[in-house]
N, C-alpha and C positions, 0 to 999 in steps of 0.2 A: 530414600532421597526424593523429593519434592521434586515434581517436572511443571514447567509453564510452558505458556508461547505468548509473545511480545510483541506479535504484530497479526491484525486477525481483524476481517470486515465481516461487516451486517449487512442487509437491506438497504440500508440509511443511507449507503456508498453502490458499490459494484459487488459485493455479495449477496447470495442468495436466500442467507437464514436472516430470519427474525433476532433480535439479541437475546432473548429466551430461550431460544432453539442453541442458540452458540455456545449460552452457559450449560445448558443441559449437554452438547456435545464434549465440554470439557471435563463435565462431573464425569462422565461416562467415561474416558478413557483414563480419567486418574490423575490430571493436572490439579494444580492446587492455586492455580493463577494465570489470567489473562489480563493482555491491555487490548480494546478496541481500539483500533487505530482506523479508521474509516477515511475515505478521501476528502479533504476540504471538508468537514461534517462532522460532529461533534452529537446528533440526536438521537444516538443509543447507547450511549455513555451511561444516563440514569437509567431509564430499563436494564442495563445488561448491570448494575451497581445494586440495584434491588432486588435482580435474581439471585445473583452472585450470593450477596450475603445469605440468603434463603434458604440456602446448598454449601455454602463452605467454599465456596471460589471467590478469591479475591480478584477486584477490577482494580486493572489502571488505568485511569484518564489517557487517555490519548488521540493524536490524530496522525495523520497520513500529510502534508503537506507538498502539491505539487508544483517543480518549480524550472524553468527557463534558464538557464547561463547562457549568456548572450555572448560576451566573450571565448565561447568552445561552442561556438555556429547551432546557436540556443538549443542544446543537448540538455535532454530533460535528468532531472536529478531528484528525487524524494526525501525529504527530509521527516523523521518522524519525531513528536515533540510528547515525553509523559510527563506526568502529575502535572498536567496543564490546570489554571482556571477555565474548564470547559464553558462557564455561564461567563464569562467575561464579555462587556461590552461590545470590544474593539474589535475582540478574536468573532464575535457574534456577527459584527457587521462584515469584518471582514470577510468570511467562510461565505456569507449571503450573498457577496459581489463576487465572491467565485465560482461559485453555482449559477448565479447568471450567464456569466462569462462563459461554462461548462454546456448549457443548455442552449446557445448561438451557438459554439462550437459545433455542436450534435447536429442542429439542423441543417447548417451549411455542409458537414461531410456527408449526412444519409441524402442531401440534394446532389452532393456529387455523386455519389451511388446511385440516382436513380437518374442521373447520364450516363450511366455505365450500363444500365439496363438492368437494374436492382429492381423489385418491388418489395417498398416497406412505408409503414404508416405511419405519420410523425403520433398519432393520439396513440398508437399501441407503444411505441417506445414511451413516454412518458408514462402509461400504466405499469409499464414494469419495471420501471426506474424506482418508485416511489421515493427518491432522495436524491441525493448524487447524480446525474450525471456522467456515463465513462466510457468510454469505447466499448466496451463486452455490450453494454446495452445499445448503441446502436448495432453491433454486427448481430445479436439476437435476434433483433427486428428482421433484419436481415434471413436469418437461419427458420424464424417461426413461418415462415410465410412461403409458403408451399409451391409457390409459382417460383421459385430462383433454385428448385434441389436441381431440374438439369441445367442449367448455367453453372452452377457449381461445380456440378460432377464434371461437365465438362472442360470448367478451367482449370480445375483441380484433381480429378480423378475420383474421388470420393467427396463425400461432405467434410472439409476441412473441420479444424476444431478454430475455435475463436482466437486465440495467437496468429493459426495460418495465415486464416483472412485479414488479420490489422495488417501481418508482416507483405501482405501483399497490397494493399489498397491504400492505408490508410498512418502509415509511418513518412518521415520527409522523405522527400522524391517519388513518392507515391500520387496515383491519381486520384486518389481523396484524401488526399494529407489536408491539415488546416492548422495553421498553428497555434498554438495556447498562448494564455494570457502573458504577459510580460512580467513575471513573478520572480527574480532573482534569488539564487538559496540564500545569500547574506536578508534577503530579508525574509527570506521564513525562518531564520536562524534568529533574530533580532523580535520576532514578534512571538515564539515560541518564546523566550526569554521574558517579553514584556508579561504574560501571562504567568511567569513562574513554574516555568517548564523548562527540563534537558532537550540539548536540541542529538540527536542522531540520523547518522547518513543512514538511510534504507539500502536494504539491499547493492551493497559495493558491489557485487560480483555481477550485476548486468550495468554499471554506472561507472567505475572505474578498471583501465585495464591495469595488468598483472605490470608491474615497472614502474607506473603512472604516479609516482611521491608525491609530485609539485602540487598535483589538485589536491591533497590531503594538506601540503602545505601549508593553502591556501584557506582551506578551510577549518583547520585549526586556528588562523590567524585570525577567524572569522566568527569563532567561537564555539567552533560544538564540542561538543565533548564527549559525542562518542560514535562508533559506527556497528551497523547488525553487523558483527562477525559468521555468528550463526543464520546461513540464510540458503534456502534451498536453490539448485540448479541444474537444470536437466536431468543429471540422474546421483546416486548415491556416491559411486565415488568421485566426480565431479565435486560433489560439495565437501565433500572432507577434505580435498584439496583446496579450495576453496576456504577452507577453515582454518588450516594451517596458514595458509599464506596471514591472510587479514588477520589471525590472531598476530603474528611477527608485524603487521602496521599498527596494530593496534597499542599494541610494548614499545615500540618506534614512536609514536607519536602521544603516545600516554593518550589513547583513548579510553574509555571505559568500553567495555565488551556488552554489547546485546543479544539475544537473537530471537527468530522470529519464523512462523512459516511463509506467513503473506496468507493466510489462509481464507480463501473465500464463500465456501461451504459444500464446494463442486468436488463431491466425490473420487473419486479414480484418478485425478491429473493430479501430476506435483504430489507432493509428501504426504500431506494432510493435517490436520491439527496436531502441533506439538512436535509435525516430521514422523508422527506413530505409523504412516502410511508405508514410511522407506525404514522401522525398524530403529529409528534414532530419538532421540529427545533433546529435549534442554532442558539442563539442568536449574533445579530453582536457588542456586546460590549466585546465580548473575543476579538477579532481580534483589536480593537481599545485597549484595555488591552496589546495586545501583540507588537504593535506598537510600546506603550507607554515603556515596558519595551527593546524591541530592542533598542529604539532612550536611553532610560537609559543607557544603559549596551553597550554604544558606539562600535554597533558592525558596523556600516555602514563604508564605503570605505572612 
């Protein structure tokens, strides 16, 4: 049985590997298909589509889409969109004004940090970003720079991991919060569509609570059509729990079923490619499922 993973970043975004490194990590453990799904970013889609075929791993177009609900006290939501026209115009410009947006964000929190008594370099963040813009790359900044390890330890006890420190600093109510661009998911739902692309909820399991219908409602009403069912959380059986649940909203609301690791190339934390880290997979008959209902639901060009 064929295993994929359907949601997985590069360089290009807040991941660490090259998109050649990511198809070689996939050949290696025995998947037989990825989508890159990168944040606002689309620029290792062909690299990772030229590897891919070179080795037997199939790419799916995809992106990562982050977005604002202003109506639920602008709680951020992800929306991810495949078999996009990744060269498309609109999506080109658009992703471009988000990345701007992304990189004012950055500098105005790593300034908050450095009234906090942070030392960090705005030209070293920008080297290791090389794309995207994301939180992990400003708290990196943060973590490389050898003059903040005792402030750390001391506010922390140890050197945190990069979760710790956003969940302390840099989330709302926090003293380097800043907040994102004013991106509504109806319109990352509406411009994944214009491109010819499925829209899916990311990761329900840190975006919606366990009771919570009405937002699925909603967003069915909105247009997507489907949600990561499969999506990692804290620890194994967490997510199997997890997986029951959203597969029963997903049969509920005729979503189509995804899943995905989130995978960003960071060794040790979270599952790993495919989930092979916690001993689990996905399986590759979603993806053929999801094929089945793209070529249905005539979305292609």
């Amino acid at each position: 049985m064929s295993k994929i993973d359907l949601h997985t970043h590069t360089n290009a975004s807040d991941g660490i590997l090259e998109p050649e490194l990511l198809i070689e990590k996939a050949k290696k453990i025995g998947l037989s298909a990825i989508s890159i799904t990168d944040h606002d970013q689309v620029g290792s889609i062909e690299r990772g589509t030229v590897s891919g075929s070179k080795c037997g791993i199939e790419v799916i177009p995809g992106v990562e889409l982050s977005c604002c609900w202003l109506e639920k006290n602008r709680k951020e939501f992800h929306i991810l969109g495949y078999f996009i026209d990744y060269k498309n115009k609109k999506l080109l410009e658009r992703l471009e004004y988000f990345q701007k947006i992304r990189t004012e964000r950055a500098k105005k929190i790593l300034e908050l940090l450095w009234g906090l008594d942070y030392v960090g370099d705005w030209n070293y963040l920008i080297s290791i970003a090389q794309g995207t813009i994301g939180m992990p790359h400003v708290v990196r900044t943060i973590f490389d720079n050898s003059k903040n390890k005792k402030q750390l330890i001391n506010k922390f006890g140890k050197v945190p991991t990069i979760s710790e420190f956003i969940r302390e600093y840099m989330i709302s109510g926090k003293p380097a919060y800043v907040e994102k661009a004013e991106f509504e998911p109806k319109e990352a739902i509406d411009l994944i569509h214009e491109v010819y692309g499925l829209a899916v909820l990311a990761h329900p399991c840190f975006d919606v609570q366990p009771g919570d219908k009405e937002t699925f409602k909603v967003l069915k009403n909105w247009g997507i059509e489907g949600i990561e069912t499969i999506s990692p959380i804290e620890t194994v059986e967490k997510t199997k729990e997890k997986i029951v649940y959203f597969s029963a909203i997903a049969k509920e609301f005729d979503f189509i079923i995804t899943g995905g690791s989130d995978y960003h190339g960071i060794e040790g934390i979270g599952a790993g490619l495919g989930l092979a880290e916690w001993g689990m997979e996905i399986n590759g008959e979603i993806l053929e499922k999801l094929k089945e209902y793209y070529k249905i639901a005539g979305k292609g060009k």
